[in-house]
C-alpha positions in Angstrom: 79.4 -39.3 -99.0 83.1 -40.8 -98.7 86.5 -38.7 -100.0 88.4 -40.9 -102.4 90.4 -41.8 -99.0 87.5 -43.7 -98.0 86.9 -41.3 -95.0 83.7 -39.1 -94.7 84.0 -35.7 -96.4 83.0 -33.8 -93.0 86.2 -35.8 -91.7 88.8 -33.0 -93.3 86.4 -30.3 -91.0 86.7 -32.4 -88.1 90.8 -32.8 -88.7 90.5 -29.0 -88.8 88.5 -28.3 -85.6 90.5 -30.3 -83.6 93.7 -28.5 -84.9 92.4 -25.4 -84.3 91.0 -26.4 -80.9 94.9 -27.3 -79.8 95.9 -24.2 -81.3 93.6 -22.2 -79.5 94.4 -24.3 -75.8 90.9 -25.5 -76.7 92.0 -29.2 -75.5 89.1 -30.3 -73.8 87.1 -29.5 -77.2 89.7 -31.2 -79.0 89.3 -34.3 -77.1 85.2 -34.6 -77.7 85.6 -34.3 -80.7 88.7 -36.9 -81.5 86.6 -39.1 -79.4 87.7 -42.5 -77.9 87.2 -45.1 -80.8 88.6 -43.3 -84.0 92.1 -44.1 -84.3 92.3 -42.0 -87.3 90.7 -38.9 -85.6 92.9 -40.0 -82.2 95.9 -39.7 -84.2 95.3 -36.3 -85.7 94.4 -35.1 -82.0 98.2 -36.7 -80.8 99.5 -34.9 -84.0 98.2 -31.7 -83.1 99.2 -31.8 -79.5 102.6 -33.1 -80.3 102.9 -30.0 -82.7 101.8 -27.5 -80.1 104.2 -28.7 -77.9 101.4 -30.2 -75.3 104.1 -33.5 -75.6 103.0 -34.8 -72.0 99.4 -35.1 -73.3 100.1 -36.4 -76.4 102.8 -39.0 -74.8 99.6 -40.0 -72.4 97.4 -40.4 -75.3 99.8 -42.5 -77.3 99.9 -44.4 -74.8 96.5 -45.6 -75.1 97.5 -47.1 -79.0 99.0 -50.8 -79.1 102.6 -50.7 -78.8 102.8 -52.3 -82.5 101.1 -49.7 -84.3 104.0 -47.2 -82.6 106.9 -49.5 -83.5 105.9 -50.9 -86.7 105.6 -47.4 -88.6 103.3 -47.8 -91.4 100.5 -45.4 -93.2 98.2 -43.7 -91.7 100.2 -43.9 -88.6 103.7 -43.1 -89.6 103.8 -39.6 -87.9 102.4 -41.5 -84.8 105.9 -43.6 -84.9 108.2 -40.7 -85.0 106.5 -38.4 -82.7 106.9 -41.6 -80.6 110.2 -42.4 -81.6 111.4 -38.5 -80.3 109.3 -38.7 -77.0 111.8 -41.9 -76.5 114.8 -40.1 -77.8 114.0 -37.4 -75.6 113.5 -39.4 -72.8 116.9 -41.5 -73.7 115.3 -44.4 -74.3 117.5 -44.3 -77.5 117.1 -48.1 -77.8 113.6 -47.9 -78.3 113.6 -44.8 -80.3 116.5 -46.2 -82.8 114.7 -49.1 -84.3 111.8 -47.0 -85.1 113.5 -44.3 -86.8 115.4 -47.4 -88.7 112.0 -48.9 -90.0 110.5 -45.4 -90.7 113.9 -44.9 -92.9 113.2 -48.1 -94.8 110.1 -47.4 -95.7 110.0 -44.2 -96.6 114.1 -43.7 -98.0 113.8 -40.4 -98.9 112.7 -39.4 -95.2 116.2 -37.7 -94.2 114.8 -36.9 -90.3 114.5 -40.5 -89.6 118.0 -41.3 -90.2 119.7 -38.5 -89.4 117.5 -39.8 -85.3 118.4 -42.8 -85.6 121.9 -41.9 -86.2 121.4 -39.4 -83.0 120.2 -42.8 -81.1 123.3 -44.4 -81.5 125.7 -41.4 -81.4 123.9 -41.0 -77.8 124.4 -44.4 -76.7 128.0 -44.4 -77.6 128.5 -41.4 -75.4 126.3 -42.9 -72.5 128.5 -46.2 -72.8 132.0 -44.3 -72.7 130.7 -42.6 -69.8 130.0 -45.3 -68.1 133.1 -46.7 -69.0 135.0 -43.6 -67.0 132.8 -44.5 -64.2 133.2 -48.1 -63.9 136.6 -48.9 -65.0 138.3 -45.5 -63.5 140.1 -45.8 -66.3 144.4 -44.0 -66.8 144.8 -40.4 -67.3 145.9 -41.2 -70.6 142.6 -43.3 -71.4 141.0 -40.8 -70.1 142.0 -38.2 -72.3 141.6 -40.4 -75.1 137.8 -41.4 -74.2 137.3 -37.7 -73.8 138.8 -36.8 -77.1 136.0 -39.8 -78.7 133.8 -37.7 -76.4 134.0 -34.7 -77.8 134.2 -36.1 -81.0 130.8 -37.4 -81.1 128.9 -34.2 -79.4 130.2 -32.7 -82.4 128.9 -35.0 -84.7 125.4 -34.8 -83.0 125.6 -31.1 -83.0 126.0 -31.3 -86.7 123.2 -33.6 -86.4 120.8 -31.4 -84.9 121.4 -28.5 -87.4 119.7 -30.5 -89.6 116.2 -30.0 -88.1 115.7 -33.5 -87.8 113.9 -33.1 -84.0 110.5 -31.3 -83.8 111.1 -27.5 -82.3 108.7 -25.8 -80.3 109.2 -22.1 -79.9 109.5 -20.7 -76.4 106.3 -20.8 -75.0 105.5 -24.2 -76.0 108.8 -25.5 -74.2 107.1 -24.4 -70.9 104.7 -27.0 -71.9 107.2 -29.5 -71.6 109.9 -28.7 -69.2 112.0 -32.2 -69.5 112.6 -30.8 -73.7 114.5 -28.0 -72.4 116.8 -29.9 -70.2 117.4 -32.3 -73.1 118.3 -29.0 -75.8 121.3 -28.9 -73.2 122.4 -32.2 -74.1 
């Protein structure tokens, strides 16, 4: 018997024993029973990992989905395209990670956390680019002090940013899991 989403009624339990195998550090349980084929039951396993803070495995396992499916957010994969679009963001790739926020945003207008990343993308690549710009063109004191004034101007508009929760937040334990997260809350 189907649920009026088309997928088996036993697939709801199965979303639930992989959740709670993730929760539980149960992960090679989880695996069996996401499977290899089901990319419905594959994303539920990368969604549970993600949110557990296990991002190295679910980064791996994402991985393993076509590159389209990642960057062309649509339903039932939409979470799979942000959870994607932070690991880039987190990884700086904000170039990668901007466009998908963008096309989450359009679709879905109302979803507030995919703008307020894709304006974090850009915000960061302004502040890599002035950096660079120090470094290159060993600019005057007095452009100095003005690229540092832009500078600081935009970490403050990214810390306002990030008060809005936009990011997925893993509490202490889980950012053990995922040591590269903690160097980028310094950022």
């Amino acid at each position: 018997m189907r649920s009026p989403t088309g997928q088996p009624q036993n697939m709801g339990k199965l979303v639930e024993m992989i959740q709670n195998a993730v929760t539980t550090g149960r992960l090679d349980v989880a695996e069996q029973l996401a499977g290899q084929t089901d990319l419905y039951l594959l994303s539920e396993l990368v969604q549970s990992l993600y949110k557990e803070g296990y991002v190295t495995l679910a980064k791996e396992r994402l991985l393993k989905i076509e590159p389209r499916i990642l960057r062309e957010p649509s339903p039932p994969f939409l979470e799979l395209s942000l959870i994607w679009a932070e690991i880039c963001y987190d990884e700086r790739r904000y170039d990668e990670a901007a466009p998908i926020f963008e096309a989450i945003a359009e679709r879905h207008p109302d979803f507030a956390a995919a703008r307020f990343g894709a304006a974090s993308c850009y915000i960061q690549q302004a502040i890599v680019n002035l950096e660079r710009r120090i470094q290159l063109y060993h600019p005057t004191k007095l452009e100095q002090e003005k690229i540092c004034k832009y500078l600081d101007d935009f970490h403050q508009a990214l810390r306002l940013i990030q008060t809005s929760g936009w990011h997925t937040e893993w509490n202490q334990g889980q950012i053990r899991q995922y040591p590269a997260r903690s160097a980028s809350l310094l950022h």
